[in-house]
Backbone bond lengths (Angstrom), bond angles and torsions (degrees), N, CA, C in turn:
res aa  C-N    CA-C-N  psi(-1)  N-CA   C-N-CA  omega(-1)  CA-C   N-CA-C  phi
1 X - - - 1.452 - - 1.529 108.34 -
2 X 0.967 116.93 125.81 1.769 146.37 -173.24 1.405 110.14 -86.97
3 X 1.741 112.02 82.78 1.666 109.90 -164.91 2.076 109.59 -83.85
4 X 1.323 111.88 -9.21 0.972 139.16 163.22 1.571 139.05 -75.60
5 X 1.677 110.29 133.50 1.680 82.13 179.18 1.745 107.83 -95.95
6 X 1.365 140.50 -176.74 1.177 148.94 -174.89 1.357 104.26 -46.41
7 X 2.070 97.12 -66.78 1.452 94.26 -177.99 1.658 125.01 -61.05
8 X 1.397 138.37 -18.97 0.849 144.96 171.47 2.066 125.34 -77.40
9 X 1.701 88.44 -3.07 1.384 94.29 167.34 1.418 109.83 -93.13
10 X 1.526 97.06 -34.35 1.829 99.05 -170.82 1.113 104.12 -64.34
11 X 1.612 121.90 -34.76 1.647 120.58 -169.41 1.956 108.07 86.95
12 X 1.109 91.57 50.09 1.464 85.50 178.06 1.748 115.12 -79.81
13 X 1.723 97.61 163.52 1.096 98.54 -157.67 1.574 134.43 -85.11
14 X 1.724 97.59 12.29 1.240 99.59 -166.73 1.584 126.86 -70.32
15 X 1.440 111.33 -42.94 1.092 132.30 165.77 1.973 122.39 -51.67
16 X 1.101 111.53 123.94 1.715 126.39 -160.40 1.596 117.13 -145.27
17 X 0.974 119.22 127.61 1.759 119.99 -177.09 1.535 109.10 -14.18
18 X 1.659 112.47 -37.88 1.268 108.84 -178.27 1.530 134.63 -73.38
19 X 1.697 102.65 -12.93 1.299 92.45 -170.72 2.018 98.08 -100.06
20 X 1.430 76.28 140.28 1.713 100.01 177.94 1.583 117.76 -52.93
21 X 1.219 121.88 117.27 1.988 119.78 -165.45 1.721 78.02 -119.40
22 X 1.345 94.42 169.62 1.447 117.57 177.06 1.711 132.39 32.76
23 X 0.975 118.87 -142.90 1.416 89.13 -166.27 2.026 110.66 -106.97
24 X 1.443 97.35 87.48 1.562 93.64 -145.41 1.675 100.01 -97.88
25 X 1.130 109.50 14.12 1.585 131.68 166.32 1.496 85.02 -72.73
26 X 1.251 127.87 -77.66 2.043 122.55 -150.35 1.293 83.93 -72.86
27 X 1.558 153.01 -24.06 1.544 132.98 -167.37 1.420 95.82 -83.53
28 X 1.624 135.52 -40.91 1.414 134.97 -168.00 1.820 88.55 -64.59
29 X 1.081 103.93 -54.37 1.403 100.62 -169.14 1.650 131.11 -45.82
30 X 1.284 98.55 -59.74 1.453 126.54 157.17 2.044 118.32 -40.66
31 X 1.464 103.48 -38.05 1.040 103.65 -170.83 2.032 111.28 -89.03
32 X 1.227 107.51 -3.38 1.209 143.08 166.90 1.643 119.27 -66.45
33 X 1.362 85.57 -63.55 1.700 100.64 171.23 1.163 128.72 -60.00
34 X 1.682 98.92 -31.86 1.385 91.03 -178.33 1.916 117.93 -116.22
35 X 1.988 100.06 32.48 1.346 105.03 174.16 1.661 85.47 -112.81
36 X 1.489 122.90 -16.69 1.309 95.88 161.65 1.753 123.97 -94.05
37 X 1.169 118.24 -7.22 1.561 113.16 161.73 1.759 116.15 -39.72
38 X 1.741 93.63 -61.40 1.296 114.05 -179.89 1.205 133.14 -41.61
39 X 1.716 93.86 -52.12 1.762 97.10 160.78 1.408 142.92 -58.87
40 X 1.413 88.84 -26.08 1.595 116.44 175.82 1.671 111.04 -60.12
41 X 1.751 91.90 -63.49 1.068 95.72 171.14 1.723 137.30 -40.74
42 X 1.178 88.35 -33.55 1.904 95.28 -158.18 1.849 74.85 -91.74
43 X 1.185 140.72 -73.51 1.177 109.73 -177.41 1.670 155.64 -31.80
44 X 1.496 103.80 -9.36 1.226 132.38 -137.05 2.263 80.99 -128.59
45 X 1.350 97.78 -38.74 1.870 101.54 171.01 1.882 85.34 89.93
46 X 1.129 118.71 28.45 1.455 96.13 -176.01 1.798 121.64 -125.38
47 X 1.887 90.74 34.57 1.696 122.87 177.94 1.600 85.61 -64.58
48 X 1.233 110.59 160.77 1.534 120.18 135.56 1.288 108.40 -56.38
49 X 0.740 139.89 -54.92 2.041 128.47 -138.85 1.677 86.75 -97.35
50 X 1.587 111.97 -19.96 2.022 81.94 171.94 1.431 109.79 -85.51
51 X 1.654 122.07 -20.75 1.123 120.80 171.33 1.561 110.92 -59.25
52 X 1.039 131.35 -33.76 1.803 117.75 -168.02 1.914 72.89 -89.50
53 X 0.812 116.32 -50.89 2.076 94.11 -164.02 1.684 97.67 -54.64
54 X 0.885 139.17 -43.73 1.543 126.96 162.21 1.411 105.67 -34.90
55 X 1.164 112.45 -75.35 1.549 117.48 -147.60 1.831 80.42 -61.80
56 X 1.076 133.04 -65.39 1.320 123.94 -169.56 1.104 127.22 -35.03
57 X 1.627 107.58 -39.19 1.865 130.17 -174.79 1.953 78.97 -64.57
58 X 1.370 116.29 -80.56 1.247 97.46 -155.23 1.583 131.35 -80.52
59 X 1.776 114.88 1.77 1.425 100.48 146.93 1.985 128.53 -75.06
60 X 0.989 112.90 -21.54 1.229 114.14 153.66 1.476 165.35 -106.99
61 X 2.071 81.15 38.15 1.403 112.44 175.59 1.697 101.25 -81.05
62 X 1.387 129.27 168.69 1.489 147.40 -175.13 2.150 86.66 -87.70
63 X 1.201 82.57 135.82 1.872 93.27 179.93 1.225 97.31 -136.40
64 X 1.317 124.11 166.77 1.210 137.42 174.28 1.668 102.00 -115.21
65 X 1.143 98.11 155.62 2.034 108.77 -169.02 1.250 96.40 -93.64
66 X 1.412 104.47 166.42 1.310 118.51 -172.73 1.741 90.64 -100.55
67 X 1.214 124.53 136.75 1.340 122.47 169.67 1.791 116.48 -83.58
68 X 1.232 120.58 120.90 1.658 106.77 177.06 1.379 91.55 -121.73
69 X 1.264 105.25 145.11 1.558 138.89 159.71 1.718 125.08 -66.45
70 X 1.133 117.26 109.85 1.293 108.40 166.63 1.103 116.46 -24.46
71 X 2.006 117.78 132.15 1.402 120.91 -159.29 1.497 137.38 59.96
72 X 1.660 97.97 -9.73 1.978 92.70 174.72 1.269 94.84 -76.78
73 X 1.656 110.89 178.77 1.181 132.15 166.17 1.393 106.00 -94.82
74 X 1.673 116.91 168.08 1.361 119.71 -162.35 1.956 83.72 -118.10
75 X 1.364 127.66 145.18 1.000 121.93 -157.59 1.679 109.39 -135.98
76 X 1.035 147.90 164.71 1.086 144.14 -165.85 1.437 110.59 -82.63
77 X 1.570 120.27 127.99 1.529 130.02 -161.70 1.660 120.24 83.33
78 X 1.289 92.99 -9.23 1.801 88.92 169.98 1.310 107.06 -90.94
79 X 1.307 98.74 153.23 1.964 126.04 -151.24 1.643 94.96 -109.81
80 X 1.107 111.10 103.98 1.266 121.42 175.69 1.376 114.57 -110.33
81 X 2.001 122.46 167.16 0.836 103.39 135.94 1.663 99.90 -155.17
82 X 1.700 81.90 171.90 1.864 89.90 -155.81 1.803 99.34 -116.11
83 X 1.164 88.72 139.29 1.576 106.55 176.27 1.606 114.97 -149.31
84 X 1.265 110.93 146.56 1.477 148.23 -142.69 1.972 79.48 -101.38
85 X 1.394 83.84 123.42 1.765 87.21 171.99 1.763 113.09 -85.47
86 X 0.922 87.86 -11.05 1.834 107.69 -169.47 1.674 112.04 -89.37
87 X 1.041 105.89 -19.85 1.840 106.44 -153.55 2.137 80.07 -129.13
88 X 1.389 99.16 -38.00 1.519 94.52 173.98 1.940 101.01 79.32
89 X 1.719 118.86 5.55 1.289 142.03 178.86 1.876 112.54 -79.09
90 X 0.875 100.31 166.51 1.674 95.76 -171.38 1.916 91.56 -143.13
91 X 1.510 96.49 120.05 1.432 91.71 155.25 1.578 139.02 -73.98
92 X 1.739 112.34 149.05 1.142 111.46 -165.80 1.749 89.79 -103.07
93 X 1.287 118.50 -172.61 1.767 123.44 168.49 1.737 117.97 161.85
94 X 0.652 107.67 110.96 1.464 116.80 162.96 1.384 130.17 -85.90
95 X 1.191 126.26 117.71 1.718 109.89 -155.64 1.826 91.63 -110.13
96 X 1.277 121.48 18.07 2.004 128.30 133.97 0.986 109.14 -43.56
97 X 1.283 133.86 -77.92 1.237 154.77 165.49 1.244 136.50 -36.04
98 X 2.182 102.47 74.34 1.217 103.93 -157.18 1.721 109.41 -135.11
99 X 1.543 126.79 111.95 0.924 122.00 -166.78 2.056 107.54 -74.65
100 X 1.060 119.01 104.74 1.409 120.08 169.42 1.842 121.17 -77.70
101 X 1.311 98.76 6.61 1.733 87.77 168.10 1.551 103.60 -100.21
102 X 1.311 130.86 -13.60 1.194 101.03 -177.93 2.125 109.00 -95.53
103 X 1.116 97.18 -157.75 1.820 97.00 -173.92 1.173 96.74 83.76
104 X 1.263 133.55 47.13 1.550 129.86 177.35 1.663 119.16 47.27
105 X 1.045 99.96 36.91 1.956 117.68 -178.16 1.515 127.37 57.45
106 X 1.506 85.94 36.01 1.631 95.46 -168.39 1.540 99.49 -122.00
107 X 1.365 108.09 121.89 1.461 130.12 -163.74 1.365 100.62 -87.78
108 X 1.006 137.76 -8.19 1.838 136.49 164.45 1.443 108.91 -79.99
109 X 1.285 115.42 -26.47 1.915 114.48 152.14 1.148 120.45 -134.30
110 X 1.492 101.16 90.74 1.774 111.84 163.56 1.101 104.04 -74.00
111 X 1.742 106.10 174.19 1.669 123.33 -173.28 1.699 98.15 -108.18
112 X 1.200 119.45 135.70 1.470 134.39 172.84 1.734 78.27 -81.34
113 X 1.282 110.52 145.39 1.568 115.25 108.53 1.250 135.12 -141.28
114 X 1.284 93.26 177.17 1.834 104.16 -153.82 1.613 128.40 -102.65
Protein backbone atom coordinates (compact mmCIF):
# COMPACT_ATOMS: atom_id res chain seq x y z
CA UNK A 1 0.00 0.00 0.00
CA UNK A 2 1.30 3.38 -1.47
CA UNK A 3 0.80 5.97 1.55
CA UNK A 4 2.27 8.61 -0.77
CA UNK A 5 1.40 10.42 -3.89
CA UNK A 6 4.04 10.20 -7.02
CA UNK A 7 4.68 13.78 -6.79
CA UNK A 8 5.45 13.60 -3.19
CA UNK A 9 7.88 10.67 -3.77
CA UNK A 10 9.85 12.58 -6.35
CA UNK A 11 9.98 15.54 -3.90
CA UNK A 12 9.05 18.15 -6.16
CA UNK A 13 9.98 21.49 -5.83
CA UNK A 14 7.12 23.46 -5.40
CA UNK A 15 6.39 23.28 -1.91
CA UNK A 16 8.79 25.74 0.60
CA UNK A 17 8.57 26.77 4.39
CA UNK A 18 6.28 29.34 2.94
CA UNK A 19 3.55 27.61 1.67
CA UNK A 20 0.73 27.14 4.25
CA UNK A 21 -0.05 22.94 4.82
CA UNK A 22 -2.85 21.93 7.00
CA UNK A 23 -5.26 23.71 8.60
CA UNK A 24 -3.18 26.84 9.47
CA UNK A 25 -6.24 29.22 9.32
CA UNK A 26 -7.56 27.51 13.05
CA UNK A 27 -3.59 27.56 14.22
CA UNK A 28 -3.32 31.55 13.13
CA UNK A 29 -6.48 31.79 14.84
CA UNK A 30 -5.88 29.95 17.93
CA UNK A 31 -2.56 31.56 18.24
CA UNK A 32 -4.45 34.91 18.47
CA UNK A 33 -6.61 33.76 21.17
CA UNK A 34 -4.31 32.92 23.16
CA UNK A 35 -1.97 36.34 22.83
CA UNK A 36 -5.18 37.88 23.74
CA UNK A 37 -6.00 35.61 26.85
CA UNK A 38 -2.51 36.61 27.93
CA UNK A 39 -2.99 40.11 27.74
CA UNK A 40 -6.02 39.89 29.53
CA UNK A 41 -4.51 38.00 31.82
CA UNK A 42 -1.50 40.07 32.81
CA UNK A 43 -3.88 43.00 32.95
CA UNK A 44 -6.33 41.47 35.12
CA UNK A 45 -2.71 40.57 37.71
CA UNK A 46 -3.86 36.98 37.40
CA UNK A 47 -0.18 35.52 35.74
CA UNK A 48 1.51 33.30 38.12
CA UNK A 49 4.70 35.28 38.33
CA UNK A 50 2.55 38.54 39.38
CA UNK A 51 0.98 36.38 41.93
CA UNK A 52 4.41 35.23 43.67
CA UNK A 53 5.58 39.18 43.07
CA UNK A 54 2.53 39.95 45.31
CA UNK A 55 3.08 37.44 47.73
CA UNK A 56 6.80 38.63 47.68
CA UNK A 57 5.77 42.51 47.78
CA UNK A 58 3.92 41.53 50.93
CA UNK A 59 6.26 39.11 52.76
CA UNK A 60 8.85 41.68 52.47
CA UNK A 61 7.01 44.66 53.46
CA UNK A 62 8.20 46.24 57.25
CA UNK A 63 5.26 44.83 59.79
CA UNK A 64 4.84 45.55 63.11
CA UNK A 65 4.75 42.45 65.79
CA UNK A 66 2.14 41.40 67.56
CA UNK A 67 3.06 41.98 71.29
CA UNK A 68 2.13 38.80 73.67
CA UNK A 69 2.20 38.83 77.31
CA UNK A 70 3.56 36.26 79.41
CA UNK A 71 0.88 33.45 79.52
CA UNK A 72 -1.39 34.87 76.58
CA UNK A 73 -2.13 32.73 73.85
CA UNK A 74 -0.77 33.45 70.35
CA UNK A 75 -3.94 33.68 68.11
CA UNK A 76 -4.66 33.46 64.52
CA UNK A 77 -3.37 36.60 62.31
CA UNK A 78 -0.88 37.70 64.81
CA UNK A 79 2.53 38.53 63.20
CA UNK A 80 5.13 36.99 65.02
CA UNK A 81 8.49 36.20 64.97
CA UNK A 82 10.41 33.31 66.35
CA UNK A 83 13.96 32.99 67.19
CA UNK A 84 16.20 30.30 68.61
CA UNK A 85 17.97 31.65 71.78
CA UNK A 86 20.78 29.25 71.05
CA UNK A 87 21.64 29.72 67.32
CA UNK A 88 20.59 33.58 68.02
CA UNK A 89 18.67 32.60 64.14
CA UNK A 90 15.18 33.77 63.38
CA UNK A 91 12.70 31.71 61.55
CA UNK A 92 11.45 32.49 58.13
CA UNK A 93 7.75 30.71 56.80
CA UNK A 94 5.15 31.24 54.59
CA UNK A 95 2.03 29.38 55.40
CA UNK A 96 1.24 29.58 50.97
CA UNK A 97 3.52 27.17 50.95
CA UNK A 98 1.83 24.02 51.45
CA UNK A 99 2.80 20.55 50.42
CA UNK A 100 -0.70 18.46 50.32
CA UNK A 101 0.75 15.02 49.38
CA UNK A 102 2.25 14.38 52.43
CA UNK A 103 0.04 13.73 55.98
CA UNK A 104 -0.68 10.37 54.65
CA UNK A 105 -2.52 11.94 51.41
CA UNK A 106 -5.06 13.54 53.18
CA UNK A 107 -5.71 17.09 52.05
CA UNK A 108 -7.67 18.20 55.34
CA UNK A 109 -3.98 18.05 56.90
CA UNK A 110 -1.35 19.35 54.77
CA UNK A 111 2.22 20.06 56.00
CA UNK A 112 3.26 23.89 56.23
CA UNK A 113 6.78 24.32 55.92
CA UNK A 114 8.71 26.83 57.30
Amino acid sequence: MQYYTRQQLQGNGKYSHAVRIGNWNEDLTMQEVRVREYIAAKEQGALSMDKHAMRLRTALAPATLTTVKQGEHVFLGDVLQIQSKETDAVVAGDLAVCDFRSSFFNPLYPTYYF
